[in-house]
N, CA, C and O atoms as CSV, one atom per row, in Angstrom:
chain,resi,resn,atom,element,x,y,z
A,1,UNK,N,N,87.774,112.353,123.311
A,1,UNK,CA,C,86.971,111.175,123.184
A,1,UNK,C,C,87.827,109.945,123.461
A,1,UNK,O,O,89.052,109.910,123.576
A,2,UNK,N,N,87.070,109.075,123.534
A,2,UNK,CA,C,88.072,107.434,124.098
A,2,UNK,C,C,88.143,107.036,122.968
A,2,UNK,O,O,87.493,107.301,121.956
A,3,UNK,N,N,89.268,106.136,123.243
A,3,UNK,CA,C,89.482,105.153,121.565
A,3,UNK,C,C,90.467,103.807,122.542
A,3,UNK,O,O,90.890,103.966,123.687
A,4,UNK,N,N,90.598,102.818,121.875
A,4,UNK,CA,C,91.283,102.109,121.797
A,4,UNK,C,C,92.149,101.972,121.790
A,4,UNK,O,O,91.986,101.260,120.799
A,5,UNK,N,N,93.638,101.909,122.012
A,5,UNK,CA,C,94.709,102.313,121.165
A,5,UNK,C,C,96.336,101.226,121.579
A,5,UNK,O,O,96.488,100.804,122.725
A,6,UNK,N,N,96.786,101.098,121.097
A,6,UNK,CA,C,98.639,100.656,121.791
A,6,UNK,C,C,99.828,101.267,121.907
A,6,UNK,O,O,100.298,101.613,120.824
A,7,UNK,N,N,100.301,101.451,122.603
A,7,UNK,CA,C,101.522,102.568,122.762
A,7,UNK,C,C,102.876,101.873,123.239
A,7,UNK,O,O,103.813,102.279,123.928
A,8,UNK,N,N,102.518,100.262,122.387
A,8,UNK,CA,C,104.116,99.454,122.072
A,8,UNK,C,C,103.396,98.314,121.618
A,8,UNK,O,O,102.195,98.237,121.877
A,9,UNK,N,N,104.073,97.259,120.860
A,9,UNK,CA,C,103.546,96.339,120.535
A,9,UNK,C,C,103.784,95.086,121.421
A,9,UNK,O,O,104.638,95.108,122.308
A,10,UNK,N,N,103.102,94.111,121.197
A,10,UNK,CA,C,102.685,93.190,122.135
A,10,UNK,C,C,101.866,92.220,121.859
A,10,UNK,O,O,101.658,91.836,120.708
A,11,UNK,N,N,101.241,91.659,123.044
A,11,UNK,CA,C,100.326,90.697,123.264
A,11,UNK,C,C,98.581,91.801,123.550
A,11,UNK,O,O,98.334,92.996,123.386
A,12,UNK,N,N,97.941,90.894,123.914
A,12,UNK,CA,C,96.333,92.031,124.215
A,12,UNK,C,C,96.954,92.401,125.792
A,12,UNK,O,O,96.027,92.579,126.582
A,13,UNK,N,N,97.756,92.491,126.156
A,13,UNK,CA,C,97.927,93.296,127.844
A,13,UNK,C,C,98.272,94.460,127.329
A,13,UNK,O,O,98.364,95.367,128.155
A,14,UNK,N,N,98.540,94.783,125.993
A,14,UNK,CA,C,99.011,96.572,125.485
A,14,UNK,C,C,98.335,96.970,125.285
A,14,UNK,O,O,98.478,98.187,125.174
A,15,UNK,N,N,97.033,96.440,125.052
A,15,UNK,CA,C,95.874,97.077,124.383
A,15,UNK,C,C,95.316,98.037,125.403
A,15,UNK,O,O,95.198,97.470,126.489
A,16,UNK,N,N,94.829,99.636,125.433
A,16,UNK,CA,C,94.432,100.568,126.629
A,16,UNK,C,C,93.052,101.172,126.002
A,16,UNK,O,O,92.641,101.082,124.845
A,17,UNK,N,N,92.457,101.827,127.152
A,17,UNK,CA,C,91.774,102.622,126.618
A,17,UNK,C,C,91.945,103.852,127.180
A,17,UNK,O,O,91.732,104.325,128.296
A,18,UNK,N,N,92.512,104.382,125.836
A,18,UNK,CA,C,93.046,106.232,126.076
A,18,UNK,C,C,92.074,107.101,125.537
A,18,UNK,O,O,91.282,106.688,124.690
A,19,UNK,N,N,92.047,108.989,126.199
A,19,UNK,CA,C,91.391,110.015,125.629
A,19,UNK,C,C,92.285,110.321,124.239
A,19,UNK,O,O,93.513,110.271,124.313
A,20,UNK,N,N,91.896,110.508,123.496
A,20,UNK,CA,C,92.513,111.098,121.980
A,20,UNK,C,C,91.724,112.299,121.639
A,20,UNK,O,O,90.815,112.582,122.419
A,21,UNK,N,N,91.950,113.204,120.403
A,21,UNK,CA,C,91.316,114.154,120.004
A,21,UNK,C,C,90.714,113.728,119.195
A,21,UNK,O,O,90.747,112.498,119.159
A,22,UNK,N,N,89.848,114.425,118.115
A,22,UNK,CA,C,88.945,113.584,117.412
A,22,UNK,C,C,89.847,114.243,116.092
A,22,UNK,O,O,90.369,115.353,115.984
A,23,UNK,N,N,89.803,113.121,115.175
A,23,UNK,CA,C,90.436,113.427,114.412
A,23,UNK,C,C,89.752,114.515,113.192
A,23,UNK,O,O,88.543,114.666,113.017
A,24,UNK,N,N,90.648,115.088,112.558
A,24,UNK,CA,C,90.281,116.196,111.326
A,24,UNK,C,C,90.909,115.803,110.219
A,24,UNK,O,O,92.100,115.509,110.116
A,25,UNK,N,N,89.513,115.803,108.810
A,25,UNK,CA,C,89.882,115.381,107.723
A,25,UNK,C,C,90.802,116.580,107.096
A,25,UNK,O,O,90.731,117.770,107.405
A,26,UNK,N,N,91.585,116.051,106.246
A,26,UNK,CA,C,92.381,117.503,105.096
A,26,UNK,C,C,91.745,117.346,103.873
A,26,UNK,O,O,90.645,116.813,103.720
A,27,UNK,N,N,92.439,117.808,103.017
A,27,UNK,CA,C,92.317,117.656,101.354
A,27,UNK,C,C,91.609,116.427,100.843
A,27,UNK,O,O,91.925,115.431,101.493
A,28,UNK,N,N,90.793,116.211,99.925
A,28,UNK,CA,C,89.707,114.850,99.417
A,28,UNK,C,C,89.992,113.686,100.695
A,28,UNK,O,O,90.419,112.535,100.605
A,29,UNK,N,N,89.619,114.395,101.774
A,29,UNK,CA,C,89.123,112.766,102.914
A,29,UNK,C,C,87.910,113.224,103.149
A,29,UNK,O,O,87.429,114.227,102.621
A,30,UNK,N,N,87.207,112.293,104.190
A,30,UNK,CA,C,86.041,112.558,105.234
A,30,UNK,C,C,86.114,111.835,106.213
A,30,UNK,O,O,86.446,110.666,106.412
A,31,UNK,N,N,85.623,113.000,107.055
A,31,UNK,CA,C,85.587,112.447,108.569
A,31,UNK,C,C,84.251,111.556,108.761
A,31,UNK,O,O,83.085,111.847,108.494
A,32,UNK,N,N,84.696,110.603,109.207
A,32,UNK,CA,C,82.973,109.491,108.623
A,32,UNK,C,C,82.842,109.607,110.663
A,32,UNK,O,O,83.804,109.970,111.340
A,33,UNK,N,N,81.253,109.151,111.371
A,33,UNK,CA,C,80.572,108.855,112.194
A,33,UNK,C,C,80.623,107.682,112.324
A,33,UNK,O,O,80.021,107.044,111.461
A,34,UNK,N,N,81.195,107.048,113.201
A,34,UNK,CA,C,81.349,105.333,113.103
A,34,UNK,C,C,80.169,105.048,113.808
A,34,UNK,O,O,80.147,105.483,114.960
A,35,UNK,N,N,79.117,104.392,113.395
A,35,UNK,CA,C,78.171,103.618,113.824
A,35,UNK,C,C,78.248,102.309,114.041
A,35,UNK,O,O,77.543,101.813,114.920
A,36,UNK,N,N,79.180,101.465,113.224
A,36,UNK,CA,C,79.507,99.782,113.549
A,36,UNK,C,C,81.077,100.110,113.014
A,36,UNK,O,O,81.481,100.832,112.103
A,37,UNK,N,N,81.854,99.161,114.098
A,37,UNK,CA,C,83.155,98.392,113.322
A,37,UNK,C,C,83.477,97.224,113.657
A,37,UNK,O,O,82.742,96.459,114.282
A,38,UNK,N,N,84.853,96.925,113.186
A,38,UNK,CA,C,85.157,95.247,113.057
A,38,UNK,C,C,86.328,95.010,113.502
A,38,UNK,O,O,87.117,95.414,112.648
A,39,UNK,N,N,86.801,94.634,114.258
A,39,UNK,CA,C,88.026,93.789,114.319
A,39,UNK,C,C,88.483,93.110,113.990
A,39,UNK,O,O,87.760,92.160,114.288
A,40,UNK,N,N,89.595,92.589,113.315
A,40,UNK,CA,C,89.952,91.375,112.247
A,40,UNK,C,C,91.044,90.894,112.428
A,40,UNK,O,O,91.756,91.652,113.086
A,41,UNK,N,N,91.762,89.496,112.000
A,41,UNK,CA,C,92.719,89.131,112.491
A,41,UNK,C,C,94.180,90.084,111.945
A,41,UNK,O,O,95.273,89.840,112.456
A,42,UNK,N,N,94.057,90.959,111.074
A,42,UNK,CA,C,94.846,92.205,110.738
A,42,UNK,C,C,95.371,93.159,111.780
A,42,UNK,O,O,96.552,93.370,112.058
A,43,UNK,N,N,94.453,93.617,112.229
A,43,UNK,CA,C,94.539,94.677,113.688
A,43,UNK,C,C,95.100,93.555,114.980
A,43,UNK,O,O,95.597,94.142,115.941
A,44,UNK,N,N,95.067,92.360,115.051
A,44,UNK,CA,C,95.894,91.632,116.419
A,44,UNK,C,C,96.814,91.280,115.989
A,44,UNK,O,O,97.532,90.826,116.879
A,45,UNK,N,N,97.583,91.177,114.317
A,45,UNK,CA,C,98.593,90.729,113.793
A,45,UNK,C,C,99.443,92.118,114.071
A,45,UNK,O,O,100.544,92.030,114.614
A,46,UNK,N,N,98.829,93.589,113.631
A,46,UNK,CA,C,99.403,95.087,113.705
A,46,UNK,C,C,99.817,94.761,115.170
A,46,UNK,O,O,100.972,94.435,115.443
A,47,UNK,N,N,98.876,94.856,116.058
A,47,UNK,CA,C,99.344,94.522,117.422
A,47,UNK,C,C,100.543,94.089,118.030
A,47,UNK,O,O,101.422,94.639,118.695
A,48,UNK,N,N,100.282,92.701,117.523
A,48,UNK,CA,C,101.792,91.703,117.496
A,48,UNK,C,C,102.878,92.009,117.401
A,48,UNK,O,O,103.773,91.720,118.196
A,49,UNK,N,N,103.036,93.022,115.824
A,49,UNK,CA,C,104.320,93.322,115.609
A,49,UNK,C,C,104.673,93.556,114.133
A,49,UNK,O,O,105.692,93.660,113.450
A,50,UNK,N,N,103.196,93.595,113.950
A,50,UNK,CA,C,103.084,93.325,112.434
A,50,UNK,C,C,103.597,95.446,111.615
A,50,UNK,O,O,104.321,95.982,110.776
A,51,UNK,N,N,102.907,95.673,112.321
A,51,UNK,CA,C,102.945,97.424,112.428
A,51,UNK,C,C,104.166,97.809,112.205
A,51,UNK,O,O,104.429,98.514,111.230
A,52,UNK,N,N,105.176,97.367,113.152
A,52,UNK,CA,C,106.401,98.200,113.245
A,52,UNK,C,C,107.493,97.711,111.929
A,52,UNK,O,O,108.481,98.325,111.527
A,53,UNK,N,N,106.842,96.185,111.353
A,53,UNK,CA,C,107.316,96.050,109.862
A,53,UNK,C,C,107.248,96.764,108.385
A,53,UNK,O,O,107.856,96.700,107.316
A,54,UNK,N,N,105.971,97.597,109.053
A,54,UNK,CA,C,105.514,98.556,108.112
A,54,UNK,C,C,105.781,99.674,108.617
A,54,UNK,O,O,105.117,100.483,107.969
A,55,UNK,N,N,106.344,100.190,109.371
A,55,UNK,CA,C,106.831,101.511,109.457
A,55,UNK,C,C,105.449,102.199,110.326
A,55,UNK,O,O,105.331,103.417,110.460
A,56,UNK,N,N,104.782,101.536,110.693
A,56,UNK,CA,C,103.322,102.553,111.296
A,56,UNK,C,C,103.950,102.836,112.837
A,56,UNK,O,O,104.554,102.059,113.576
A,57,UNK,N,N,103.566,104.279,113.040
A,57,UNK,CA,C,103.967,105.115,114.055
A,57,UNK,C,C,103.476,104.649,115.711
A,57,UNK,O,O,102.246,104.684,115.738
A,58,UNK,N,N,103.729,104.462,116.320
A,58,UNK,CA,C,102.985,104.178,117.652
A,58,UNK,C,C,102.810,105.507,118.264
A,58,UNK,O,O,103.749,106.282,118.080
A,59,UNK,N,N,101.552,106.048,119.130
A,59,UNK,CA,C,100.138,105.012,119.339
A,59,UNK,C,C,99.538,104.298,118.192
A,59,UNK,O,O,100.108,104.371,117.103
A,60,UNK,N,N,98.623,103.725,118.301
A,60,UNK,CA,C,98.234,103.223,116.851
A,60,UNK,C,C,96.670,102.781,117.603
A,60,UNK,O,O,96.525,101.958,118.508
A,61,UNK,N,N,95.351,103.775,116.777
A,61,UNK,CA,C,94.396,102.944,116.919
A,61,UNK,C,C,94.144,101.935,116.053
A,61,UNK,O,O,94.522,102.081,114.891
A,62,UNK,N,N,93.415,100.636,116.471
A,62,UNK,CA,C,93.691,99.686,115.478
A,62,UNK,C,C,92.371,99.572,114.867
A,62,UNK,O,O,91.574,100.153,115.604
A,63,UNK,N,N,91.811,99.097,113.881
A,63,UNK,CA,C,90.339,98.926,113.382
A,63,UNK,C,C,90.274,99.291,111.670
A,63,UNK,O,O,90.914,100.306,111.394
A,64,UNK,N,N,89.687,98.705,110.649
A,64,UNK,CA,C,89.702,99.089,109.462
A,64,UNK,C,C,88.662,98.856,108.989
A,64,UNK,O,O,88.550,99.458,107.921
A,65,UNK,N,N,87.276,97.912,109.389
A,65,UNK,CA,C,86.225,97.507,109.257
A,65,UNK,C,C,85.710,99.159,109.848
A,65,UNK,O,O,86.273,99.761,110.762
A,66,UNK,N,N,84.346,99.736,108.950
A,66,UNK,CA,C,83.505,100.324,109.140
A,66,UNK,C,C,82.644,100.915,108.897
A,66,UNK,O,O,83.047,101.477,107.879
A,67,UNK,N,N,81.252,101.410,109.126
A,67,UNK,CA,C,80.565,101.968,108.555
A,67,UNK,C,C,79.822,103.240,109.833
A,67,UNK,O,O,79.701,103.262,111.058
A,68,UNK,N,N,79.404,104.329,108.485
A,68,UNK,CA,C,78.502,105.109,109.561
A,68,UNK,C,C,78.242,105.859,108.446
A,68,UNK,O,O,77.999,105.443,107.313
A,69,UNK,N,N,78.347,107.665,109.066
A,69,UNK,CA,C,77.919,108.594,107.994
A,69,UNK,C,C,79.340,109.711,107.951
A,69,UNK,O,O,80.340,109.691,108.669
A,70,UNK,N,N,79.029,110.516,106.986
A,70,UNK,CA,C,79.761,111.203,106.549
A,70,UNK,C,C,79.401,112.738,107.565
A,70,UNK,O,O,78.410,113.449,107.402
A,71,UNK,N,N,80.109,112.882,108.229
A,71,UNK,CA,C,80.584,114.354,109.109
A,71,UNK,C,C,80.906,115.454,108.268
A,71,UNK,O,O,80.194,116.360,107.834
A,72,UNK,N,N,82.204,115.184,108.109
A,72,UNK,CA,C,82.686,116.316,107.124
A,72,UNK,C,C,83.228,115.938,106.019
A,72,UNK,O,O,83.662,114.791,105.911
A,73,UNK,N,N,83.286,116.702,105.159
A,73,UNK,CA,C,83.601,116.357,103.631
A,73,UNK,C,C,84.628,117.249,102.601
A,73,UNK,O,O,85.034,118.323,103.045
A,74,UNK,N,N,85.048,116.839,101.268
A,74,UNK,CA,C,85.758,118.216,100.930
A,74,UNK,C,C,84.631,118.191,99.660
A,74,UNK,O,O,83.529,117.889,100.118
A,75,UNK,N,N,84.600,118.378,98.469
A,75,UNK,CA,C,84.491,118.253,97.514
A,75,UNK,C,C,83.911,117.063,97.109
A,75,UNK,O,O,84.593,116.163,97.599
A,76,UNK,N,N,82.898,116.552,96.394
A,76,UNK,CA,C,82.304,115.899,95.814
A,76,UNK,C,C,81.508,114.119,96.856
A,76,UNK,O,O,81.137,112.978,96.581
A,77,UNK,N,N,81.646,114.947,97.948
A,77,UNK,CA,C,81.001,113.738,98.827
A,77,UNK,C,C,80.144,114.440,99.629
A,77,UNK,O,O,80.485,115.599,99.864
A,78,UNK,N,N,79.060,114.025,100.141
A,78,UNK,CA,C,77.667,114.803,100.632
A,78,UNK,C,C,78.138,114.249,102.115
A,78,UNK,O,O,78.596,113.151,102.434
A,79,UNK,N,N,77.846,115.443,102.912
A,79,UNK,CA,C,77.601,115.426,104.348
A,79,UNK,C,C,76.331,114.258,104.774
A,79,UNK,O,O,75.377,114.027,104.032
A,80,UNK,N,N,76.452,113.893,105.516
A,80,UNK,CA,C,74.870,112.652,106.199
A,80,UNK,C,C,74.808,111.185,105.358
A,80,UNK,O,O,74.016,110.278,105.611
A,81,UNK,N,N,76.122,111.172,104.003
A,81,UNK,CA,C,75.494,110.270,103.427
A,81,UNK,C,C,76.217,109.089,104.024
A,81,UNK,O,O,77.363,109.203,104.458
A,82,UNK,N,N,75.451,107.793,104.049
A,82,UNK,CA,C,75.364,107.000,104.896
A,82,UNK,C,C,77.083,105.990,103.962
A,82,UNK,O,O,76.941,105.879,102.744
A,83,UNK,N,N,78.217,105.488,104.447
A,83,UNK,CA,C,79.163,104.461,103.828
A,83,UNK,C,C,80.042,103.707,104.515
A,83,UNK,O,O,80.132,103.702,105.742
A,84,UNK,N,N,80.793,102.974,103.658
A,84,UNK,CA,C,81.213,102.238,104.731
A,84,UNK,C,C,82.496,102.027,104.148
A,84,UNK,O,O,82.524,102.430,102.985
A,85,UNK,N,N,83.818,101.423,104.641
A,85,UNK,CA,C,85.019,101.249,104.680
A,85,UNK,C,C,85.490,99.914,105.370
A,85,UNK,O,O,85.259,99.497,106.505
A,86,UNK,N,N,86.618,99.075,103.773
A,86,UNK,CA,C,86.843,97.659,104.221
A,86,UNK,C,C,87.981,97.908,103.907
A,86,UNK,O,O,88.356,98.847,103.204
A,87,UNK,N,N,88.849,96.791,104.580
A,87,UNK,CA,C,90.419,96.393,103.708
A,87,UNK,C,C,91.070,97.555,103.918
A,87,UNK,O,O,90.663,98.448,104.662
A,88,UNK,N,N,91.854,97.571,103.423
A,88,UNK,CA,C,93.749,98.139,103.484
A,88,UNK,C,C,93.735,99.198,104.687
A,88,UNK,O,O,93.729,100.429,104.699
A,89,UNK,N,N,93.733,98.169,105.754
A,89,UNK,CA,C,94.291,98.335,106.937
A,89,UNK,C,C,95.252,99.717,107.153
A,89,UNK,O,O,94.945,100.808,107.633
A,90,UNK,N,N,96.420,99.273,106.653
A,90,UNK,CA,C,97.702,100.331,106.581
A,90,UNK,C,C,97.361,101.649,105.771
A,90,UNK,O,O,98.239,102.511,105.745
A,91,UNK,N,N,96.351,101.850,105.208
A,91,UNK,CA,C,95.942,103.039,104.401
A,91,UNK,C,C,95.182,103.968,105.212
A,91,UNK,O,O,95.276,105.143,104.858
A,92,UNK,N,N,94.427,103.712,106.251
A,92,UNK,CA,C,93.531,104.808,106.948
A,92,UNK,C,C,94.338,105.586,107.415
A,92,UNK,O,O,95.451,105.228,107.798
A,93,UNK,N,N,93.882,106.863,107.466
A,93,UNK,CA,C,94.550,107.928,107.703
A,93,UNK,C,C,94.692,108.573,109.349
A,93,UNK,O,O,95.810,108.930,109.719
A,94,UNK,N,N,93.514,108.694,110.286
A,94,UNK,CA,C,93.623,108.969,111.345
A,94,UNK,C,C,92.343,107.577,112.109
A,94,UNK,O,O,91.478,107.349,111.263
A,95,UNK,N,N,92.245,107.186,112.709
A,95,UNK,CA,C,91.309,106.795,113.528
A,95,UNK,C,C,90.765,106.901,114.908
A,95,UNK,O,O,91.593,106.581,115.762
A,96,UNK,N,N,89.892,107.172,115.250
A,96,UNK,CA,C,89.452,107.283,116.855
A,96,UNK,C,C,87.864,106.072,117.123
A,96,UNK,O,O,86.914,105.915,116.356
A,97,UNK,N,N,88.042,105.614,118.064
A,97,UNK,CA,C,86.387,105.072,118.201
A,97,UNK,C,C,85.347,105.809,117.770
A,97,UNK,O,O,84.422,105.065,117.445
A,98,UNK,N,N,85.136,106.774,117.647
A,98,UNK,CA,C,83.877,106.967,117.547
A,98,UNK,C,C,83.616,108.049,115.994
A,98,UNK,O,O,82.574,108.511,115.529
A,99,UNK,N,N,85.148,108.168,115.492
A,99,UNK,CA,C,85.200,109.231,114.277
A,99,UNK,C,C,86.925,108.229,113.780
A,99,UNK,O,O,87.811,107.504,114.234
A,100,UNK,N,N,86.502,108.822,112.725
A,100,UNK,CA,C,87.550,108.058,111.405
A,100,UNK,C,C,87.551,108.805,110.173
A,100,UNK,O,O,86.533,109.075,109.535
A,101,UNK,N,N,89.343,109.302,109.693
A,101,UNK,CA,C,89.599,110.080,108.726
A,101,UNK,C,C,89.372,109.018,107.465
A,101,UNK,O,O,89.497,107.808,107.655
A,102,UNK,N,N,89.115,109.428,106.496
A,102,UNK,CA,C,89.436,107.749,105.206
A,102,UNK,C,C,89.454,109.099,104.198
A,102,UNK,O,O,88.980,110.228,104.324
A,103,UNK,N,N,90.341,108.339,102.982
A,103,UNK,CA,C,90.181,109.130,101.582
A,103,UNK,C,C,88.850,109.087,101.044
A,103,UNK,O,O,88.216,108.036,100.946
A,104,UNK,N,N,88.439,110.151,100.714
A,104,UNK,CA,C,87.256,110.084,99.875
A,104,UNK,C,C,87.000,108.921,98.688
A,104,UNK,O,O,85.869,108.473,98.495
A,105,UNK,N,N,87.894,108.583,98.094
A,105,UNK,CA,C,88.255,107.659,97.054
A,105,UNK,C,C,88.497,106.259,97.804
A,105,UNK,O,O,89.165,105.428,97.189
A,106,UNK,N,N,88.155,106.025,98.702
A,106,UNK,CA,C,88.117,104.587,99.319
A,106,UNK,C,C,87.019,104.224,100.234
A,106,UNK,O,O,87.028,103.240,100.973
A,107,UNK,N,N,85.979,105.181,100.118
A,107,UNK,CA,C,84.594,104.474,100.614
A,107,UNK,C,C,83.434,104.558,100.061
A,107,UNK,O,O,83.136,105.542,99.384
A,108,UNK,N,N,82.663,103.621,100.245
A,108,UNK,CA,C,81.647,103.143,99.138
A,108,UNK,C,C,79.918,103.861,99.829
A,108,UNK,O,O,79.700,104.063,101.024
A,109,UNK,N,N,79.256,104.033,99.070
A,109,UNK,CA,C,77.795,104.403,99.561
A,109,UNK,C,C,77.104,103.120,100.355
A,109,UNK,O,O,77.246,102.062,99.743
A,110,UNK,N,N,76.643,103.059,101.156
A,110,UNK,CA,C,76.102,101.959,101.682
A,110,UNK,C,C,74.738,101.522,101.426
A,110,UNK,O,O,73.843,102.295,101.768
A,111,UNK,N,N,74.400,100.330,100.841
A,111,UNK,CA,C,73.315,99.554,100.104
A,111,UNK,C,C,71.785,100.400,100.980
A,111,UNK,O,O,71.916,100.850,102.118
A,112,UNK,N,N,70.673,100.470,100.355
A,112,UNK,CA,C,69.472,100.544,101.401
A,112,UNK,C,C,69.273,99.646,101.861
A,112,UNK,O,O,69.897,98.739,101.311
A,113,UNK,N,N,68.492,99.223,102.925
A,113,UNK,CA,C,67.779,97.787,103.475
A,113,UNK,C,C,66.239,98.136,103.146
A,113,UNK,O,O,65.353,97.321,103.403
């Protein structure tokens, strides 16, 4: 699948769009269905140079804003249920455009409309 990704840090001329695998949850994560995400001034700061201060590995997809549904699951989180995922950037576990690993313990059920 395509994703986004940087494979050195930089300015937006690093920014590519590469094939990746889709990522697989382990032990209490889920693989969530990204239906919307966000870009924030966090992910062009990671970009910058902000990343390699924190020790984060290059490639690096960037994105931490999101919501969709739940794919796969381990234990105590329901398959289809609809959530979403904000903030701590440096904590997500795998990311791809269109699928995203997160701890089970860091995403929320998403409101009805």
């Amino acid at each position: 699948m395509k994703a986004v990704r940087i494979e050195r840090y930089g300015n937006e001329e690093v920014v590519e769009l590469a094939e990746v695998e889709r990522p697989k949850p382990g032990e209490n994560q889920v693989l969530v269905k990204v239906k919307a995400a966000a870009v924030n001034p966090v992910d062009w700061k990671i970009r910058d140079g902000l990343g390699e201060m924190f020790g984060l590995k290059l490639p690096l997809i960037l994105g931490c804003e999101v919501a969709g549904t739940v794919e796969m699951a381990g234990s105590g989180v329901r398959v289809g249920l609809a959530v979403r995922r904000a903030g701590r950037a440096l904590k997500i576990l795998q990311r791809a455009m269109r699928f995203m690993v997160i701890s089970a313990r860091t995403v929320a059920v998403m409101p009805s409309m």
